[in-house]
C-alpha positions in Angstrom: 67.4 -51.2 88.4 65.0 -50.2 85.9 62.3 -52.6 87.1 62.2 -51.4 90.7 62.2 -47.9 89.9 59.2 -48.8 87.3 56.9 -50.8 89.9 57.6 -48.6 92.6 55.7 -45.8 90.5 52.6 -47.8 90.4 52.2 -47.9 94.5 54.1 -51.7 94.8 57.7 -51.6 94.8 59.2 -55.2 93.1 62.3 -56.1 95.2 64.4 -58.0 93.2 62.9 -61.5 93.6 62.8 -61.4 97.1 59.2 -61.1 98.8 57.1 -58.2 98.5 56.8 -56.1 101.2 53.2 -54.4 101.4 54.0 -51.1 102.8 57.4 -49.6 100.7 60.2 -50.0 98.7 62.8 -52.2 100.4 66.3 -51.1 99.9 68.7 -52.7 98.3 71.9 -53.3 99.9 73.5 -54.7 96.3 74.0 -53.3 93.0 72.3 -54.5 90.1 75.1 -56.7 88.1 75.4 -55.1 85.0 76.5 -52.0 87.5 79.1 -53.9 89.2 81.3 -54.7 86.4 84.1 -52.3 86.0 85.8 -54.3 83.4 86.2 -52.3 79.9 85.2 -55.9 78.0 82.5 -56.7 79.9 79.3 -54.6 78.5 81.1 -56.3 74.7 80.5 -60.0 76.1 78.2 -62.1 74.8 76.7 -63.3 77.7 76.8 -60.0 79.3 75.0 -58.7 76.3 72.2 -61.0 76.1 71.5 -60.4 79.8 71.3 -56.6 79.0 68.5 -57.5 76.6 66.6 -59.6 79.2 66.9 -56.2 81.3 65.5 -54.2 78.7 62.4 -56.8 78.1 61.8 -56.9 82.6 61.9 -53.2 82.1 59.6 -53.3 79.8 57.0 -56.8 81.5 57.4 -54.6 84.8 54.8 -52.4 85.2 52.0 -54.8 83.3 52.9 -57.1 85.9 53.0 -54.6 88.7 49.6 -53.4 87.5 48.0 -56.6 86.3 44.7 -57.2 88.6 43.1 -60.1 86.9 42.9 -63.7 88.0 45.3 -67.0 87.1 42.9 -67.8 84.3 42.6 -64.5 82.5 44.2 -64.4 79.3 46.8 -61.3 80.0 47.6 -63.1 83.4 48.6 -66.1 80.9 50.8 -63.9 78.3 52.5 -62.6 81.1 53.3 -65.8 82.7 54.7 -67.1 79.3 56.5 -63.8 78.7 58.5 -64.2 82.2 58.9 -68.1 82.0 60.4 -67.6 78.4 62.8 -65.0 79.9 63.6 -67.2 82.6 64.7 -69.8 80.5 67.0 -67.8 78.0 69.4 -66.2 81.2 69.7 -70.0 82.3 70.6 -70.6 78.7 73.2 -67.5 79.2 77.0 -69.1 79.4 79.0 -67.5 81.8 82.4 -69.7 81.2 82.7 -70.3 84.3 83.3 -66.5 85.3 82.2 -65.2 88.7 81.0 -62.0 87.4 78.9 -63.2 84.9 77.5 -66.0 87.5 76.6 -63.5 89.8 75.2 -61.1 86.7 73.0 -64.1 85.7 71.8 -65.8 88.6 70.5 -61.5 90.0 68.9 -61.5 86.4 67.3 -64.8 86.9 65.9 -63.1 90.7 64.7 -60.2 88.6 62.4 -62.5 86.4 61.4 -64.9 89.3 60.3 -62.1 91.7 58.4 -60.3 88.6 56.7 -64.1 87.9 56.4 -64.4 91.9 54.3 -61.3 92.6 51.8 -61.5 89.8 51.0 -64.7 91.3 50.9 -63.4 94.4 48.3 -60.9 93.6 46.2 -63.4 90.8 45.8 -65.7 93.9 45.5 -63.3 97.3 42.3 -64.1 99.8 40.9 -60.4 99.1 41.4 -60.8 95.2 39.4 -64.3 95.6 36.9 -62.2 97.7 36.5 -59.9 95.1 35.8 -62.3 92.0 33.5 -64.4 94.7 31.2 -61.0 95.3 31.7 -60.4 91.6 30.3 -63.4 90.5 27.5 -63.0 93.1 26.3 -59.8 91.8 26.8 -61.3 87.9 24.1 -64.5 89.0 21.9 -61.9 90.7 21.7 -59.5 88.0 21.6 -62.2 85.5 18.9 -63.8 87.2 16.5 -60.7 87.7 17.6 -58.4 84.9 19.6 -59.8 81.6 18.1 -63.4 81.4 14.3 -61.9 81.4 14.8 -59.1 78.7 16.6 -62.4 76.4 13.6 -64.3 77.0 11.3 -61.5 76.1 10.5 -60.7 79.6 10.3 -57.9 81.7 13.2 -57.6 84.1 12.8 -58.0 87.8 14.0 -54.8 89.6 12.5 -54.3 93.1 13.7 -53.2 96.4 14.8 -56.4 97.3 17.3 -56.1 93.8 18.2 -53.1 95.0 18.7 -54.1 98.7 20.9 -57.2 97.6 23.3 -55.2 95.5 23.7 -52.2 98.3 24.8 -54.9 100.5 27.3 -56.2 97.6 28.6 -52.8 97.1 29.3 -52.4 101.4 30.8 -55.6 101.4 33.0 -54.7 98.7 34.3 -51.0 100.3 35.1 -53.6 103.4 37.7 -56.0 101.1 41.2 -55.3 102.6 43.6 -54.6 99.5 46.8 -54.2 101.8 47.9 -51.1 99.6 48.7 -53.1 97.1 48.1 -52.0 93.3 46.6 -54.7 92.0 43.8 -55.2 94.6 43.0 -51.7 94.4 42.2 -51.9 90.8 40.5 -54.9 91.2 38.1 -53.6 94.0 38.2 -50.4 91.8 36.9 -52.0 88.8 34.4 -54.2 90.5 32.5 -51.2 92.8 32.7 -49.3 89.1 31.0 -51.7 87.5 27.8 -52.6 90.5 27.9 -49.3 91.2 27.5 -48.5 87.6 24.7 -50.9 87.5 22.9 -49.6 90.1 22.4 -46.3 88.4 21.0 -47.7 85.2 18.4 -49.6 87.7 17.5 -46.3 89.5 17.1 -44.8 86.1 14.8 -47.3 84.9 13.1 -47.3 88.2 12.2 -43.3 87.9 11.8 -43.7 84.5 9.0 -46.2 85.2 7.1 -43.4 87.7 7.1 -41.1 84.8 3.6 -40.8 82.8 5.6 -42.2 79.3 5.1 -42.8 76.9 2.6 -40.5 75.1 -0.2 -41.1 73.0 0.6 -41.9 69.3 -2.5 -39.4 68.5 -0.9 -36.6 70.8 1.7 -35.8 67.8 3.1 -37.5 64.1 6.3 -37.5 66.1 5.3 -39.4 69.4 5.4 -42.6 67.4 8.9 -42.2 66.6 9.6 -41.5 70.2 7.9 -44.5 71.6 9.6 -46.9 69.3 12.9 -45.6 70.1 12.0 -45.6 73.9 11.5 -49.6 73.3 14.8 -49.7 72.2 16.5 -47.5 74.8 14.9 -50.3 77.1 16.5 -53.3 75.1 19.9 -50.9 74.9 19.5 -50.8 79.3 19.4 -54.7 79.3 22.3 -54.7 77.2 24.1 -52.2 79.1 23.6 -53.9 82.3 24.8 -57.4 81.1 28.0 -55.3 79.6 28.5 -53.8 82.8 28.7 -57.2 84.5 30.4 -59.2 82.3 27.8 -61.4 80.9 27.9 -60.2 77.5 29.4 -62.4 75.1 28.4 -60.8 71.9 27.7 -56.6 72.4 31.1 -54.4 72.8 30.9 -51.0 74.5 31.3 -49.2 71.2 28.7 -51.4 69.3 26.8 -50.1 72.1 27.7 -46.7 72.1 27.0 -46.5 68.4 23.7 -47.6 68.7 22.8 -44.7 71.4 24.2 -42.3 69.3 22.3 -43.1 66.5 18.9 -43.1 68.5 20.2 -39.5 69.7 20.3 -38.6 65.6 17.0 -39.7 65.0 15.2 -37.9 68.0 17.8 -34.9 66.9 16.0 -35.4 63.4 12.3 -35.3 64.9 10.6 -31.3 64.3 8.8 -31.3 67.6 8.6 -27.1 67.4 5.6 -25.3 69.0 4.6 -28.6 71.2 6.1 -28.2 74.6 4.7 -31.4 76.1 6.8 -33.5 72.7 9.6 -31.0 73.4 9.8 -32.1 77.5 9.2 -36.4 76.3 12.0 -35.9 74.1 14.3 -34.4 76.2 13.5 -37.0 78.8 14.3 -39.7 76.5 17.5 -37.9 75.4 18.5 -37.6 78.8 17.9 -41.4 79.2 19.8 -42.2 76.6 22.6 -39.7 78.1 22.5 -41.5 81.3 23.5 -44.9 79.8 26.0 -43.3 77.6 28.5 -42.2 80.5 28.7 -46.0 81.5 30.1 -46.8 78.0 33.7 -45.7 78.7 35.2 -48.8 79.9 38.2 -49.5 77.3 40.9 -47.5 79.9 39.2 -47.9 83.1 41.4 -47.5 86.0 44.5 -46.4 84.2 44.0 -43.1 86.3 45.6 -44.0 89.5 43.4 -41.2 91.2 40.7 -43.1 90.4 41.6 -46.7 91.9 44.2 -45.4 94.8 42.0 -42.8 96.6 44.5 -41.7 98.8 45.2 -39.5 95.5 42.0 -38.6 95.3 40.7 -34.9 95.9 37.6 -35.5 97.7 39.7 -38.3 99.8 42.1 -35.5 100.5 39.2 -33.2 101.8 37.8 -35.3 104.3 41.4 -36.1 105.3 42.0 -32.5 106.1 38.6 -32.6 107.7 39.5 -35.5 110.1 42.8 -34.1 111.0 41.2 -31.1 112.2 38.8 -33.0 114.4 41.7 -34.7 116.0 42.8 -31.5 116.6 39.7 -30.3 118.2 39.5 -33.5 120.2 42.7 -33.2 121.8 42.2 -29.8 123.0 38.6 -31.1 124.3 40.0 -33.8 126.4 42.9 -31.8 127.6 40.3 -29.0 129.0 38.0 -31.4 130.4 40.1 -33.4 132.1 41.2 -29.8 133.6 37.6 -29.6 134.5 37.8 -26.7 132.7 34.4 -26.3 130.3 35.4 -23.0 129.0 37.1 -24.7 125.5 33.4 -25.3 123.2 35.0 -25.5 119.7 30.7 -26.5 118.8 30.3 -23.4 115.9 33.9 -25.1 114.4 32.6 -28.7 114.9 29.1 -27.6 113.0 31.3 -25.9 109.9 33.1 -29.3 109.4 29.9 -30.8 109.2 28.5 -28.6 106.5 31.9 -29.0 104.7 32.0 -32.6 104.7 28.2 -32.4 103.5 29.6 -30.3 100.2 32.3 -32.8 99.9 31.2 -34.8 96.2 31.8 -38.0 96.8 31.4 -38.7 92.6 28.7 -41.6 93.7 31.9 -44.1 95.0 31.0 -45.9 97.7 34.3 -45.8 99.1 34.3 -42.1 99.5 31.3 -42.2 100.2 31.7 -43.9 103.5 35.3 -42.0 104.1 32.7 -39.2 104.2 30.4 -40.8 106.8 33.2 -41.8 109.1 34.1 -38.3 109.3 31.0 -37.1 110.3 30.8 -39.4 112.9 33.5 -38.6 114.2 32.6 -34.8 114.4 29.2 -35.8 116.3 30.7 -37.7 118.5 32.8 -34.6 119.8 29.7 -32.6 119.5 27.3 -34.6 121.6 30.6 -35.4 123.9 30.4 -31.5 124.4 26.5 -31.1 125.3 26.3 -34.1 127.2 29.0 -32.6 129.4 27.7 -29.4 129.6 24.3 -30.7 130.4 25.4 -32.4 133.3 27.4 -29.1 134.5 24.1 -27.1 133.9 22.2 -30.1 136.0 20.6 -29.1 139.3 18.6 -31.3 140.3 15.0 -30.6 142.8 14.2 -32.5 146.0 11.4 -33.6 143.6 13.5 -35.5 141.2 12.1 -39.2 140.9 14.3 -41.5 141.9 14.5 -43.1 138.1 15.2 -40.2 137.0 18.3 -39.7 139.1 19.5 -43.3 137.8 19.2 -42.1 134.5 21.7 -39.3 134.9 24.0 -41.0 137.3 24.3 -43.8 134.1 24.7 -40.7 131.9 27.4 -38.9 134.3 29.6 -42.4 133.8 28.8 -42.8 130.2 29.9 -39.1 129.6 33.5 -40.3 131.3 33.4 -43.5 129.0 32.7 -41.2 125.8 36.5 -39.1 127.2 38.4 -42.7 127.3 36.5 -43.6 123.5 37.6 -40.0 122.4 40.7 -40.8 123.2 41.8 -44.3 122.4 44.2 -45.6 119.7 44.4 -49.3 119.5 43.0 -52.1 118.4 40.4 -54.5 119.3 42.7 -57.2 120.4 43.9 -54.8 123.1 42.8 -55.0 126.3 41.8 -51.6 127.1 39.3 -52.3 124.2 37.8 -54.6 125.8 37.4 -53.2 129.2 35.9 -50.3 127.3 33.6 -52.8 126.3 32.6 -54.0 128.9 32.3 -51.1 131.0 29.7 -49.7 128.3 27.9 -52.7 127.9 27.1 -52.5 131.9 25.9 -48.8 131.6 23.2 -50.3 129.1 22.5 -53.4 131.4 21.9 -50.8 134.3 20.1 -48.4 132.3 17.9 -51.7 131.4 17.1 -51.9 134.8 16.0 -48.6 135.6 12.1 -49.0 136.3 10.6 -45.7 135.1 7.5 -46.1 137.3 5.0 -44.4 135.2 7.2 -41.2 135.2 7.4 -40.4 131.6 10.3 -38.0 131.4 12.4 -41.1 133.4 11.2 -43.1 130.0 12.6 -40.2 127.3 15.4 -39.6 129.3 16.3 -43.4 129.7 15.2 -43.8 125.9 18.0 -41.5 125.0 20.5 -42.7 127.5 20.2 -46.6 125.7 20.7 -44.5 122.0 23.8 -42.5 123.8 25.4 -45.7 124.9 25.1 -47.7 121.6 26.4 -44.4 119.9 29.3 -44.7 121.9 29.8 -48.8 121.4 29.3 -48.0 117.7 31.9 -45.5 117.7 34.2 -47.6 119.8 33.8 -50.2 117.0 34.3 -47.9 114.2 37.7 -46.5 115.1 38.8 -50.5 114.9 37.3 -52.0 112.5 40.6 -51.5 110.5 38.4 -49.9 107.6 40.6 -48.5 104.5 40.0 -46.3 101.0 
């Protein structure tokens, strides 16, 4: 069926009006009607030609719906709805004459149309889509707030590090929305990080802009004047920008937009600024300015690209990927030698070269890849301090002289080290039990290491100090590999 074929190309396969399964196509044990009638008069009957052309209009509804990642009350969500109910209603209108083919033709038509209808509600109305317009609308009020209401007023905008704090955290939260694989909520969470994300440049922009000793003097040059007054409205431009970027625009498009940076480009283009370097350097500043809210203009077709909204497409994705696997790799033939008691396997030089890969690895600013990346390189430090912790203890020899503190310290270390091997190695979840034995085994190293009494004896204190900052490493870690995080 035309339909299936054409959702199952945008990551969500549509299953014939039954319920959508999140993680592939399901197969279809039956034909599709119109390919189970054999009879020459068939394809010529009315009935069976009307319900040909309700085909050829799901084929056609399919992959809006299958892509659609808007809410109940946006206005394609609404066309769409009308577009499927209408359909609905003309293959109940279909008379079959009684005539079991046609019955069965209509009524699989009919499931075509309701599982189409079914699924974009689905999706409009799914906990992580909800989460998504509720962090949305929290980063609109914020920005609103401190940024675009000000600059309408007259103001000054508001941006401080407590802005800037408050929108990190509604990026994180974001990268943490579960989309279940599904299309939809990718683009959604796509669109959403684009567009803070987005906004957060512009305010970094602004912020540097503000440590920079601009604008000139109006006496310094005929041509500064011209500068300034543009740079006043590349500010008024940012404001707009921002409150395009967050939807709380009414009025300003991105092209209206667009053509208004251009034309300030002309006019500093215009300005003969020859033989002064210091009017040379402000202009190019301001140029670059204007460049830097240009690049946020392109909007119309965003998320179209499925490399850009389903990143297990994506290159850099791919890379750390690759990266990872290897590190399991390594971590397997760790675990195998060690538990060998065999110390001879130190893979540390190939540990260190994944870590300077991962660190060339451009994560294009997305905070999804971005933390993809970090994962990664925790997990390649945890092998690595796995690997000098042990051989520390194997090099350890202690004196008659050792205070007894001290000793604590590396007994705690010599069971944390054998804690860090079971981490290394496990695969579940946190519901499982073995998690939470891990746990709590951990959490008692840190409880003992709490009561070590240094006595004085400063190396027990650096030595304890970095114990406590082992053990949380490892809890961390423990946390990390099942926290159920996806791209």
């Amino acid at each position: 069926m035309a339909v299936r074929w054409l959702c199952s190309l945008f990551g969500k396969p549509f299953d014939g009006g039954k319920r959508m399964d999140h993680g592939g196509p399901q197969q279809q044990q039956q034909q599709h009607p119109m390919e189970q009638q054999q009879q020459p008069y068939n394809p010529q009957h009315p009935a069976m030609m009307r319900l040909y052309e309700v085909q050829r209009e799901v084929a056609s509804l399919g992959p809006q719906v299958c892509t659609f990642s808007g809410l109940q009350n946006d206005r394609d969500y609404k066309r769409l709805e009308r577009e499927l109910t209408r359909l609905l209603l003309e293959v109940d209108q279909v008379d079959t004459e009684g005539k079991p083919e046609l019955q069965g033709a209509r009524k699989r038509a009919a499931q075509e149309v309701e599982g189409l209808l079914r699924y974009l509600e689905e999706n409009a109305t799914h906990p992580s889509r909800l989460v998504i317009e509720e962090l949305s609308v929290e980063a609109r009020r914020l920005v609103d707030e401190l940024i675009v209401a000000p600059q309408r007023s007259g103001g000054v905008a508001e941006i401080n590090d407590e802005l800037v704090d408050a929108l990190q955290v509604l990026v994180l939260r974001l990268t943490q929305v579960k989309t279940e694989g599904r299309v939809p909520l990718r683009k959604a969470r796509y669109r959403a990080l684009t567009r803070l994300c987005a906004v957060q440049d512009v305010i970094e922009g602004r912020t540097q802009q503000q440590t920079l000793s601009l604008p000139l003097s109006g006496e310094t040059h005929e041509a500064v004047n011209r500068i300034n007054q543009v740079m006043v409205k590349v500010s008024v431009a940012r404001g707009q920008l921002v409150a395009l970027l967050m939807g709380l625009s009414g009025r300003d498009s991105c092209a209206h937009l667009s053509r208004i940076l251009t034309e300030m480009q002309v006019e500093l283009d215009a300005l003969d600024v020859s033989g002064n370097g210091a009017i040379r350097n402000y202009r190019k500043q301001v140029v670059e300015e204007i460049n830097g809210l240009l690049k946020h203009l392109d909007l119309e077709g965003e998320g179209d690209d499925t490399r850009r909204y389903d990143l297990a497409q994506n290159n850099s994705i791919r890379e750390i990927e690759s990266v990872r696997a290897h590190v399991s790799h390594l971590r397997e033939g760790i675990l195998r030698h060690c538990a060998m008691g065999d110390l001879s396997f130190r893979p540390k030089a190939e540990l260190q070269s994944l870590l300077t890969h991962l660190d060339q690895v451009d994560t294009a600013k997305n905070p999804c890849i971005r933390e993809a990346r970090r994962r990664a390189v925790v997990e390649v430090q945890a092998a690595i301090t796995f690997l000098d912790l042990r051989e520390a203890l194997a090099r350890r020899q202690p004196g008659p002289s050792e205070h007894p503190s001290h000793r604590a310290v590396w007994q705690v270390l010599g069971s944390l080290s054998d804690l860090q091997a079971q981490v290394l190695g496990f695969d579940g979840k946190r519901v499982d039990k073995s998690y939470m034995i891990l746990e709590e085994l951990l959490t008692k190293q840190l409880l003992k290491l709490d009561a070590v009494d240094p006595q004085g004896d400063e190396s027990t204190k650096v030595a304890r100090k970095q114990a406590v900052k082992f053990a949380q490493n490892i809890l961390n870690y423990l946390d990390m590999k099942t926290d159920e995080w996806e791209y």
